[in-house]
C-alpha positions as CSV (number, residue, x, y, z in Angstrom):
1,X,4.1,2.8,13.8
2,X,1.3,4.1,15.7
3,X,-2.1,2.3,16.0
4,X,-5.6,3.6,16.2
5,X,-8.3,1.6,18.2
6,X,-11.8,1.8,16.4
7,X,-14.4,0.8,18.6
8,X,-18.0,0.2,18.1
9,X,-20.3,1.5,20.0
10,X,-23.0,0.9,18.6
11,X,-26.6,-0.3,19.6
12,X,-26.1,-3.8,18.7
13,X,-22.6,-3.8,21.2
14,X,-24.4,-3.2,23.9
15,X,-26.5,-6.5,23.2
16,X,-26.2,-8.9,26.5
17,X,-23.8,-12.3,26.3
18,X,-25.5,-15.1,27.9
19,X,-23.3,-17.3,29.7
20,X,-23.3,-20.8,31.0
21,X,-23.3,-19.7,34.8
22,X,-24.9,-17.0,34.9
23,X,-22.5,-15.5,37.3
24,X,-21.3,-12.4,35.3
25,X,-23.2,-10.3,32.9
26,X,-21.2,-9.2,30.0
27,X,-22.2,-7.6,26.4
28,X,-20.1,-7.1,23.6
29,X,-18.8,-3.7,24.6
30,X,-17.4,-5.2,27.9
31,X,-15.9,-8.1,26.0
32,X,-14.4,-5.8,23.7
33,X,-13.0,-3.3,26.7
34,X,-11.4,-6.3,28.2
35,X,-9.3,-7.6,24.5
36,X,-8.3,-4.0,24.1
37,X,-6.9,-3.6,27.8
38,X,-4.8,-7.2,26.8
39,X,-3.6,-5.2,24.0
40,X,-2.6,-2.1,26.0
41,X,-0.9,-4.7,28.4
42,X,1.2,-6.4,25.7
43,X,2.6,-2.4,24.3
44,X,3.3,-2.2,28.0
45,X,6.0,-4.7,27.8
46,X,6.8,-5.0,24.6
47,X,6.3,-1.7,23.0
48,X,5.8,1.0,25.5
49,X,6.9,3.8,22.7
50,X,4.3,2.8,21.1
51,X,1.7,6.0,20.1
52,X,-1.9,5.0,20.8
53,X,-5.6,7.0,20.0
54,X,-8.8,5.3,20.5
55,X,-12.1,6.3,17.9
56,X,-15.2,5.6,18.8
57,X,-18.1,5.4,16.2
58,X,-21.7,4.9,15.3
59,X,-23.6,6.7,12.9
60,X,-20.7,9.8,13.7
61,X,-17.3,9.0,15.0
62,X,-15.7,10.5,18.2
63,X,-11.9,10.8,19.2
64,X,-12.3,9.9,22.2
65,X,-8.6,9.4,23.3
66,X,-5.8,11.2,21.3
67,X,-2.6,9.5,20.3
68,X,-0.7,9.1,23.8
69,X,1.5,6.7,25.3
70,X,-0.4,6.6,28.2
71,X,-2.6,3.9,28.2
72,X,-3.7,4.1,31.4
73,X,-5.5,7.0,29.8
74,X,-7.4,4.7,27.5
75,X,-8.0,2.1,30.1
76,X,-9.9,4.8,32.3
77,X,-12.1,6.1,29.2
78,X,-13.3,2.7,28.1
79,X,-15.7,2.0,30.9
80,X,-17.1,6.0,30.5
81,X,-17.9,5.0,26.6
82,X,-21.6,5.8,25.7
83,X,-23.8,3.6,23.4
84,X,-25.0,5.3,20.0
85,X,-27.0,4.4,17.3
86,X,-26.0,2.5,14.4
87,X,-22.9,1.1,13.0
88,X,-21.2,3.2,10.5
89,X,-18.0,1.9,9.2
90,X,-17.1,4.5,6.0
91,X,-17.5,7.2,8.5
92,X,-15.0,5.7,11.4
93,X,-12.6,5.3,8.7
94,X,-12.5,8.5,7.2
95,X,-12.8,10.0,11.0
96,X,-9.4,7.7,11.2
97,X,-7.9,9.2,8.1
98,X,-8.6,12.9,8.9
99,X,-6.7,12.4,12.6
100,X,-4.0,10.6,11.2
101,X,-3.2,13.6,8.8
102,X,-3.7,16.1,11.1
103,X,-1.0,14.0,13.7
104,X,1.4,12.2,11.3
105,X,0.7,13.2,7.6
106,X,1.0,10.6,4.9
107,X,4.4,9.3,5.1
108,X,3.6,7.7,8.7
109,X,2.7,3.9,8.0
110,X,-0.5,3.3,10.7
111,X,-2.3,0.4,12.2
112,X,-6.1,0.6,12.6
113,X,-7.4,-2.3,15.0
114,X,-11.5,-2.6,13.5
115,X,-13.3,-3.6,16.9
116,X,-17.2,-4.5,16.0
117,X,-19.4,-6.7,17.0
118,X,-19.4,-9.0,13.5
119,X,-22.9,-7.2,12.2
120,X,-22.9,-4.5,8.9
121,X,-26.3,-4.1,9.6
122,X,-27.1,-4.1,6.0
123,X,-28.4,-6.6,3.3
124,X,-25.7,-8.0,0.3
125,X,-27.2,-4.8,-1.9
126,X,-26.4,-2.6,1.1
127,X,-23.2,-4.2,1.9
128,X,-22.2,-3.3,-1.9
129,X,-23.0,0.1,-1.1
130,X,-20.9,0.4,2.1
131,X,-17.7,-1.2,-0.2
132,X,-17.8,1.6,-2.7
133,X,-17.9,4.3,-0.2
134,X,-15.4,3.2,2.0
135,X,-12.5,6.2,2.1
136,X,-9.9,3.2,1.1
137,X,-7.1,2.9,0.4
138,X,-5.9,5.6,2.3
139,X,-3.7,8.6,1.8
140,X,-1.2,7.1,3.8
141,X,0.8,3.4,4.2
142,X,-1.7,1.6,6.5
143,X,-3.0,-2.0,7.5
144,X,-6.3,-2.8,9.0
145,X,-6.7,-5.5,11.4
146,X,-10.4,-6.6,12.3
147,X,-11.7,-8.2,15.7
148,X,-15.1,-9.5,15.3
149,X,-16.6,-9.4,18.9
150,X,-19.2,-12.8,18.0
151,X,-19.2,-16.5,17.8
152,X,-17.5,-17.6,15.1
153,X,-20.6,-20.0,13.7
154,X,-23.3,-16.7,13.7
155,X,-24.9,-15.9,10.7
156,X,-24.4,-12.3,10.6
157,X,-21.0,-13.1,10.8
158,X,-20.9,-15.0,7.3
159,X,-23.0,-12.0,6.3
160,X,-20.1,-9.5,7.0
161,X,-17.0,-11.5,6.2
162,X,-16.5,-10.3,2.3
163,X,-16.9,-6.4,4.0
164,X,-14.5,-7.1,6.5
165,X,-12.0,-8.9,4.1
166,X,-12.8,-6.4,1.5
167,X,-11.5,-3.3,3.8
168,X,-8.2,-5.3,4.6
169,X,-7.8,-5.7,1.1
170,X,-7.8,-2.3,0.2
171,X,-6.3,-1.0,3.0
172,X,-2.8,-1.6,1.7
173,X,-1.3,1.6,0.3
174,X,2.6,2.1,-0.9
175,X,1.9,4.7,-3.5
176,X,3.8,7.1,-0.7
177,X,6.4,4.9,0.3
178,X,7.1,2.5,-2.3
179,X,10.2,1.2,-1.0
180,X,8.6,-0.2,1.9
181,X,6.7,-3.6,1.9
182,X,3.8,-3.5,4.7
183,X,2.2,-6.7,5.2
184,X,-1.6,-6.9,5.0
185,X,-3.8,-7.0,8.0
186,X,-6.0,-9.8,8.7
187,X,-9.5,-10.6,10.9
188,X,-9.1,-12.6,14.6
189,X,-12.2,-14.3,15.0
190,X,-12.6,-15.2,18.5
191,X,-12.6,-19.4,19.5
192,X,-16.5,-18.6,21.1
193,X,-18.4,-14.8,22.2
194,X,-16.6,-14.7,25.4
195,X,-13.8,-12.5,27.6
196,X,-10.9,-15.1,27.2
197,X,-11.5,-15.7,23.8
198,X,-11.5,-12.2,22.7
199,X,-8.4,-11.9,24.9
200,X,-6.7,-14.6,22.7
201,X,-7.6,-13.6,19.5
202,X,-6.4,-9.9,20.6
203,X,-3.2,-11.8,21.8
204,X,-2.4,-13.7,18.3
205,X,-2.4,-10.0,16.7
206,X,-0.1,-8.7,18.6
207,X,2.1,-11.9,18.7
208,X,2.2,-11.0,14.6
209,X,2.4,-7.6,14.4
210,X,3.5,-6.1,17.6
211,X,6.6,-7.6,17.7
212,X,10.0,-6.6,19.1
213,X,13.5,-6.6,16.5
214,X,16.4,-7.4,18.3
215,X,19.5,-7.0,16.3
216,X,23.4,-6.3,17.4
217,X,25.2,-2.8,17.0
218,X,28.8,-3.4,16.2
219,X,31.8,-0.9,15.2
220,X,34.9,-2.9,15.1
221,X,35.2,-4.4,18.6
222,X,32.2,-2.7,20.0
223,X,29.4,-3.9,19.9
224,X,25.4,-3.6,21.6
225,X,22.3,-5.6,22.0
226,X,19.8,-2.8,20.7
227,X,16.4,-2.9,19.9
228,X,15.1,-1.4,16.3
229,X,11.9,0.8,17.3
230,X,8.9,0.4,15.6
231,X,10.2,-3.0,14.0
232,X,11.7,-2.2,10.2
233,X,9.5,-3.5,7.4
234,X,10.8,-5.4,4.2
235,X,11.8,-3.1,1.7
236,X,12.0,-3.1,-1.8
237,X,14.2,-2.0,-4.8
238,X,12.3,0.8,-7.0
239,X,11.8,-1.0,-10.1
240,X,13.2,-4.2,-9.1
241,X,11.1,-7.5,-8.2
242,X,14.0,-8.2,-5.1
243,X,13.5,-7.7,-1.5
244,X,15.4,-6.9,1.5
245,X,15.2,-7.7,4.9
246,X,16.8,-6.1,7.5
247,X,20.3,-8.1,8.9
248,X,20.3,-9.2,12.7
249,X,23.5,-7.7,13.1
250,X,24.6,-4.0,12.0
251,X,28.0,-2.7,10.9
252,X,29.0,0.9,11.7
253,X,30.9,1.4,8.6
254,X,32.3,4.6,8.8
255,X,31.4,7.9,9.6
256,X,30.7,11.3,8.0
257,X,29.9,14.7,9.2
258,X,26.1,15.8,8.8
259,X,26.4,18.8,6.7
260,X,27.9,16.5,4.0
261,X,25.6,13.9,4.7
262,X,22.3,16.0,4.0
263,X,19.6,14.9,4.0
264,X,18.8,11.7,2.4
265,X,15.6,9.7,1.5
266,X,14.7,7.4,4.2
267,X,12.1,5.2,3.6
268,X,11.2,4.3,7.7
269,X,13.2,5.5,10.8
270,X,13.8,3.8,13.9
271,X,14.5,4.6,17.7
272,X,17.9,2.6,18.6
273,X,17.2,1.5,22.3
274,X,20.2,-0.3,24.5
275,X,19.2,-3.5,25.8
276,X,19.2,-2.4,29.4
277,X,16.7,0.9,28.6
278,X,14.4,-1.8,26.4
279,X,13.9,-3.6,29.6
280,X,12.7,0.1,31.3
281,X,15.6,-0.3,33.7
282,X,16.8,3.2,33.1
283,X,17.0,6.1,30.3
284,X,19.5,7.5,28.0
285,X,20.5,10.4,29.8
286,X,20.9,8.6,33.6
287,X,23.4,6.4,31.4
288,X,25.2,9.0,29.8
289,X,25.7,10.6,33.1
290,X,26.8,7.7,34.9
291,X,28.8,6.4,32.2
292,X,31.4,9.5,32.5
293,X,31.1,9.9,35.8
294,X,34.3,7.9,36.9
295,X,37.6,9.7,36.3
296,X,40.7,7.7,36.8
297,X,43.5,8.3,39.4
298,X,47.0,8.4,39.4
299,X,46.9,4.8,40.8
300,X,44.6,4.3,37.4
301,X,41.7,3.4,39.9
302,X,38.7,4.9,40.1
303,X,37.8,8.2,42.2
304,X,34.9,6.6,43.8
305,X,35.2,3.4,45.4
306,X,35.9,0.1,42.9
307,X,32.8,-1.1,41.4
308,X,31.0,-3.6,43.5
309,X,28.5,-6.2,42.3
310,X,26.0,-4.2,43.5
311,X,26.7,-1.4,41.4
312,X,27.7,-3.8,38.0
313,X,23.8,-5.3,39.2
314,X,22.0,-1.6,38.1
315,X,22.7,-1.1,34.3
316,X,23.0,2.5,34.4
317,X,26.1,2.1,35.5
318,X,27.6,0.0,33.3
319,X,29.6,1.5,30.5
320,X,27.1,1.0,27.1
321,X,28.4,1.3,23.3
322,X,25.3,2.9,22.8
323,X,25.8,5.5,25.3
324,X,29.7,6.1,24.0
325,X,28.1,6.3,20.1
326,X,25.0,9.0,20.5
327,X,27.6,11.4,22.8
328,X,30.3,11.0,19.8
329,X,27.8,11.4,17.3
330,X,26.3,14.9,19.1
331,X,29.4,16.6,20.0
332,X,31.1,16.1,17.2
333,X,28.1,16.6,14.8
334,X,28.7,13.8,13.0
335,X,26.6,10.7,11.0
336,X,27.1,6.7,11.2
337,X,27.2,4.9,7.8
338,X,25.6,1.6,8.8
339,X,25.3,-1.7,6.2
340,X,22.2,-3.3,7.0
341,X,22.5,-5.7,4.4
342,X,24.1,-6.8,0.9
343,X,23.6,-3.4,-1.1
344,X,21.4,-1.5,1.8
345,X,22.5,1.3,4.2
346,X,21.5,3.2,6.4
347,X,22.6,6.5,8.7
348,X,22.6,6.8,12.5
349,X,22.7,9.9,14.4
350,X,21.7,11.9,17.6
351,X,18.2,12.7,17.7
352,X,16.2,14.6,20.4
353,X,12.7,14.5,20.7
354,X,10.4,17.9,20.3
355,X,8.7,17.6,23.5
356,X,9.1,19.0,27.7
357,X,11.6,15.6,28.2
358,X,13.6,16.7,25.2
359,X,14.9,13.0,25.0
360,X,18.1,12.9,23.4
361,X,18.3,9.4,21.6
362,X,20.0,7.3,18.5
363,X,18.1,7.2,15.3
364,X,18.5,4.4,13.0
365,X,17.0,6.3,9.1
366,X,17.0,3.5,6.7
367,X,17.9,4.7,3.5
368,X,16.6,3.2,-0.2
369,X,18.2,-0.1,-1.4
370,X,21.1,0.3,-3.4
371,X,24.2,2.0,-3.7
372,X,22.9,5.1,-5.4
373,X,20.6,5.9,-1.9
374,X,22.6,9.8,-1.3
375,X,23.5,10.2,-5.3
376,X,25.7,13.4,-3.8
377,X,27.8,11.3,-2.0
378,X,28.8,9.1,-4.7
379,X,28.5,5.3,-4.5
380,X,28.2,4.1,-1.2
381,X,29.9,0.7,-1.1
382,X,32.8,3.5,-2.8
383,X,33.2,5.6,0.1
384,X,36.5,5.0,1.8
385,X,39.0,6.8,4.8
386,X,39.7,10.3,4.5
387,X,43.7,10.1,4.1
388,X,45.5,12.8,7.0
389,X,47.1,15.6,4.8
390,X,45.4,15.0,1.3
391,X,43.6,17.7,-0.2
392,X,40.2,16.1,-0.3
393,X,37.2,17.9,-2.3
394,X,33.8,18.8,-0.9
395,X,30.7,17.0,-1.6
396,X,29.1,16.3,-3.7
397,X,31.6,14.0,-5.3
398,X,32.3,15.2,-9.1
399,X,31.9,11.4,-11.0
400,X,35.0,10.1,-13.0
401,X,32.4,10.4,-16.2
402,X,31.6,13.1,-18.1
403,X,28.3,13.2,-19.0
404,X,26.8,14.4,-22.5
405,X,25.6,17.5,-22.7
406,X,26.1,19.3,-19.5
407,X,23.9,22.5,-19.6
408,X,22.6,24.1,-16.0
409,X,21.1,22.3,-13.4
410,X,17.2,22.0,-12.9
411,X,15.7,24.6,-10.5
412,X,12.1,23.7,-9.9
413,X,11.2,26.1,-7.2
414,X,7.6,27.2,-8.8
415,X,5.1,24.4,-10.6
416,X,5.7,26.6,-14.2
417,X,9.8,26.0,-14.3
418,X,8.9,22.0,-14.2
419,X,6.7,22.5,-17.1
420,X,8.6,24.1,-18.8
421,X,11.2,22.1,-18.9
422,X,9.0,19.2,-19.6
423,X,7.8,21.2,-22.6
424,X,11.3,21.7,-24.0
425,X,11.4,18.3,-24.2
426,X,8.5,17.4,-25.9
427,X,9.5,20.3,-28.4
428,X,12.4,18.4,-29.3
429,X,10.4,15.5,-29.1
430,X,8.8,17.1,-32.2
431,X,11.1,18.3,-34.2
432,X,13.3,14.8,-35.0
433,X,15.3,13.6,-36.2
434,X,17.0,17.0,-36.6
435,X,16.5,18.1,-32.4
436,X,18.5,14.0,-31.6
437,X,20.9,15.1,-29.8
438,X,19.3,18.2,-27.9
439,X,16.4,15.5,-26.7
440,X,19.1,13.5,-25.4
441,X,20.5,16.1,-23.9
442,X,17.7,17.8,-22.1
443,X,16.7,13.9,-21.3
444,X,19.9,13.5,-19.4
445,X,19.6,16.7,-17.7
446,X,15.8,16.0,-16.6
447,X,16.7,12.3,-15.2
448,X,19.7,13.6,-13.1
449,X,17.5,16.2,-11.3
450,X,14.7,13.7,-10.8
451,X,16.9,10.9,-9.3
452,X,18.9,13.4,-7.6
453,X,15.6,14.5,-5.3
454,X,13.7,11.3,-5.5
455,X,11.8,12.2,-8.0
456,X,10.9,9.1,-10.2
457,X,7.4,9.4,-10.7
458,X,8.5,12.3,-13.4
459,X,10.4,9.9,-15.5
460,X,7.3,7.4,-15.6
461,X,5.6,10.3,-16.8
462,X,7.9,11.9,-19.4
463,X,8.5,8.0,-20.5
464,X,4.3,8.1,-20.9
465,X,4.1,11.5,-22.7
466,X,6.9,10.2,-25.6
467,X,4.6,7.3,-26.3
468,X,1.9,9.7,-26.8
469,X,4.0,11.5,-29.0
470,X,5.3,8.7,-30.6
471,X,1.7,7.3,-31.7
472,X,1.0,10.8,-32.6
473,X,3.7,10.9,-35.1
474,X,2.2,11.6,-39.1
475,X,2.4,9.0,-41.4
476,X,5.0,11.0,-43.9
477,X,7.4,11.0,-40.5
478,X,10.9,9.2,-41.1
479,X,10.8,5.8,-39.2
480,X,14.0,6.9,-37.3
481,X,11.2,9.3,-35.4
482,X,9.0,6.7,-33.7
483,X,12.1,4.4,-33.0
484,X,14.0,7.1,-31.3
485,X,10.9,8.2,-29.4
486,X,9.8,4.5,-28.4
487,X,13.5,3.8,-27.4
488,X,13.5,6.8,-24.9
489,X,10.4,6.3,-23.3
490,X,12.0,2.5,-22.7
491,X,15.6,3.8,-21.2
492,X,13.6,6.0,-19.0
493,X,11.7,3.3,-17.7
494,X,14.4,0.7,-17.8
495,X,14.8,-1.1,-13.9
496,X,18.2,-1.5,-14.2
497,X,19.7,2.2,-14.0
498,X,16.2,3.3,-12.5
499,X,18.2,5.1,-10.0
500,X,21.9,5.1,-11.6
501,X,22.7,8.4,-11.6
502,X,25.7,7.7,-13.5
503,X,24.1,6.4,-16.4
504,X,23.5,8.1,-19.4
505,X,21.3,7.8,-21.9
506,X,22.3,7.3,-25.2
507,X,20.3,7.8,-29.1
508,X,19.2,4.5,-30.8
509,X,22.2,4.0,-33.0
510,X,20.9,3.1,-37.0
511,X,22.4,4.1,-39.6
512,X,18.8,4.4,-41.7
513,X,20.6,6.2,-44.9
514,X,22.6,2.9,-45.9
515,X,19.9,0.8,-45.0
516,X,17.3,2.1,-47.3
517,X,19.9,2.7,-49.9
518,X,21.0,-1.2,-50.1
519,X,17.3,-2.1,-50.3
């Protein structure tokens, strides 16, 4: 999850700090430079992958240092940072949102650590104003954590709280990535205006949201101490009110080669990093190099020299499940079925990173909750051995159930072919209760494609434009009309086969003929 550092640099920062002894001069800039070097020191142990930019900002903003993981960079530009004029905060954050499209896009959840100096510089009217042009909430998942460089008991303080409160508020976004629960950020008021207090307050935010997920690996008798990299989120069922947290020990299940796997939705993705390489003892490669570099003798001994303590003492040479799993996974081209939890899976595989290193590396993508999360593959709490000599078929698995009204699959390559196969709906929509069964059937067809590419937000829609329809209807329309429209709209939207691929739906059944006649 990478983090942006907005600074203020403003005027009022560079205001002097009196102090009790007199013995070193700070202002609120320097205070500030010395919490956000505490925070570069915690990522230095605890999350060194960690992808880092600092903004600067005034009345304009500046990117001063680009997203890097060397913070050694940042440490070296903070003291170089030049005072401006006066604070700005709708035009840091939209600064903030334009690099973090340009880097990540807007399925990237981001951290944005706000560090001011506790002054909007405006009146309640003016604070008003700043509220409703703030660029939130953002095109992207995001939380916004505020460090107020003041004393906790100054008035302009109490002045900015309900603009500081209000942009961690609205910083919260799912709309991209509604499977994923992100907590909401919160303000860290130093204790009193000085260096250690600021250090503190910096040092509870990380302690919440910085940090590490230990879990265990295991495949039948194998098993790891791995760290999960950025830390997973809670997730959430589409539709459902339950949550899911990630287990502290994940089951390699089975496996499955990649070009049957696809490509999946996953709703984060996480680094898998061996204990020892956590620590920064070693790297993946020295491992994997040192791990088959021992061939046995005739004697069954080793051809080097038996292991000593010495060498059991360096961990890149001792033999890691980790290691064993990302060379199967790569040479064979194949995919790890994990269970994370009760109904939630997720896929493993070899991953190598687009950059001079090219880093070759495990990569844990959690998939949505729920059995239906690869619809081509068929349930996944179904999926079983392949038997040796049985004529298996190729995926996607063909379900036991037939479904009503086949017809051709949905190609929506061009914006028009989506409309117009939302139109042929709504035609049919028009013309009941004569076009039942064809609404059904072009319903059924519609729903498969959209579950089948993750595309819910259609049926929300098509649910939405039936209603219209249905409160559109003339009053000399047979009742059987609105009833049929009303209870499509409410099967589309129904949470329980949301994403059950399987399910089909089905016409109201009434039998509106013997009713009316025994009236």
């Amino acid at each position: 999850m990478p983090t942006v550092i907005l600074l203020d640099v403003s005027l009022s920062m560079s205001r002097p700090v009196p102090s009790a002894d007199n013995t070193e001069n700070h202002t609120r800039l320097t205070i500030a430079a010395a919490a956000i070097n505490a925070f570069l020191d915690y990522l230095t142990v605890h999350a060194k992958l960690e992808y880092v930019a600092l903004v600067t900002f005034s009345s304009v903003y500046e990117v001063s240092v680009p997203f890097t993981r060397d913070f050694d960079s940042i440490k070296t530009k903070l003291p170089q940072l030049e005072e401006g004029d006066k604070t700005c905060i709708e035009t840091a954050l939209l600064g903030v949102n334009q690099l973090v499209l340009f880097e990540w896009g807007y399925q990237t959840p981001v951290q944005i650590i706000l560090v001011t100096d506790g002054s909007s510089g405006t009146g309640a009217i003016g604070r008003n104003r700043i509220i409703q042009a703030l660029p939130l909430p953002p095109p992207y998942s995001a939380k916004i954590h505020v460090l107020p460089i003041v004393s906790p008991h100054d008035t302009c303080l109490q002045h900015a709280m309900p603009l500081y409160q209000k942009i961690v508020d609205m910083a919260v976004n799912t709309s991209n990535n509604s499977n994923a629960t992100l907590s909401r950020g919160a303000i860290y008021c130093p204790d009193q205006l000085s260096v250690p207090s600021a250090i503190a307050a910096m040092t509870r935010l990380c302690e919440q949201h910085y940090q590490e997920f230990w879990c265990s690996l295991k495949c039948g008798q194998l098993e790891a101490r791995v760290q999960l990299f950025p830390a997973p989120q809670t997730a959430a069922h589409e539709g459902l009110a339950a949550t899911y947290t990630l287990a502290h020990q994940l089951h390699v299940v089975g496996f499955i080669s990649q070009q049957d796997l696809g490509t999946p939705i996953a709703i984060s993705k996480h680094l898998v990093i061996p204990q020892a390489q956590a620590a920064g003892t070693n790297n993946a490669s020295r491992e994997n190099n040192n791990y088959g570099s021992k061939t046995p003798t005739k004697e069954g001994s080793s051809s080097e020299s038996t292991t000593t303590e010495e060498d059991m003492s360096d961990p890149s040479k001792v033999p890691n499940f980790c290691v064993l799993l990302h060379g199967a996974l790569k040479v064979e081209g194949m995919s790890a079925i994990v269970q994370l939890g009760a109904d939630w899976w997720g896929t493993l595989s070899a991953w190598c990173e687009a950059s001079r290193a090219r880093r070759s590396c495990l990569l844990l993508s959690v998939l949505r909750p729920g059995a239906s999360a690869a619809p081509w593959l068929g349930p996944l709490d179904q999926l079983g051995p392949v038997d040796d000599g049985a004529s298996t078929e190729s995926f996607p698995v063909r379900s036991w159930r037939s479904y009503s009204g086949g017809g051709s699959g949905c190609a929506w390559a061009r914006p028009h072919a989506l409309l117009a196969d939302v139109q042929k709906v709504l035609r049919h929509a028009r013309k009941l209760p004569d076009k039942t069964q064809h609404l059904y059937k072009e319903l059924n067809r519609l729903r498969r494609a959209a579950i089948s590419l993750g595309f819910s937000e259609l049926l929300t829609c098509v649910g939405s434009a039936l209603e219209r329809e249905c409160a559109a209807l003339p009053a000399t329309a047979p009742p059987e009309c609105a009833l049929q429209l009303a209870h499509a709209a409410a099967a589309l939207r129904d949470p329980r086969t949301a994403l059950d691929i399987k399910h089909t739906l089905q016409p109201l059944a009434a039998n509106f003929t013997v009713t009316s006649m025994s009236h």
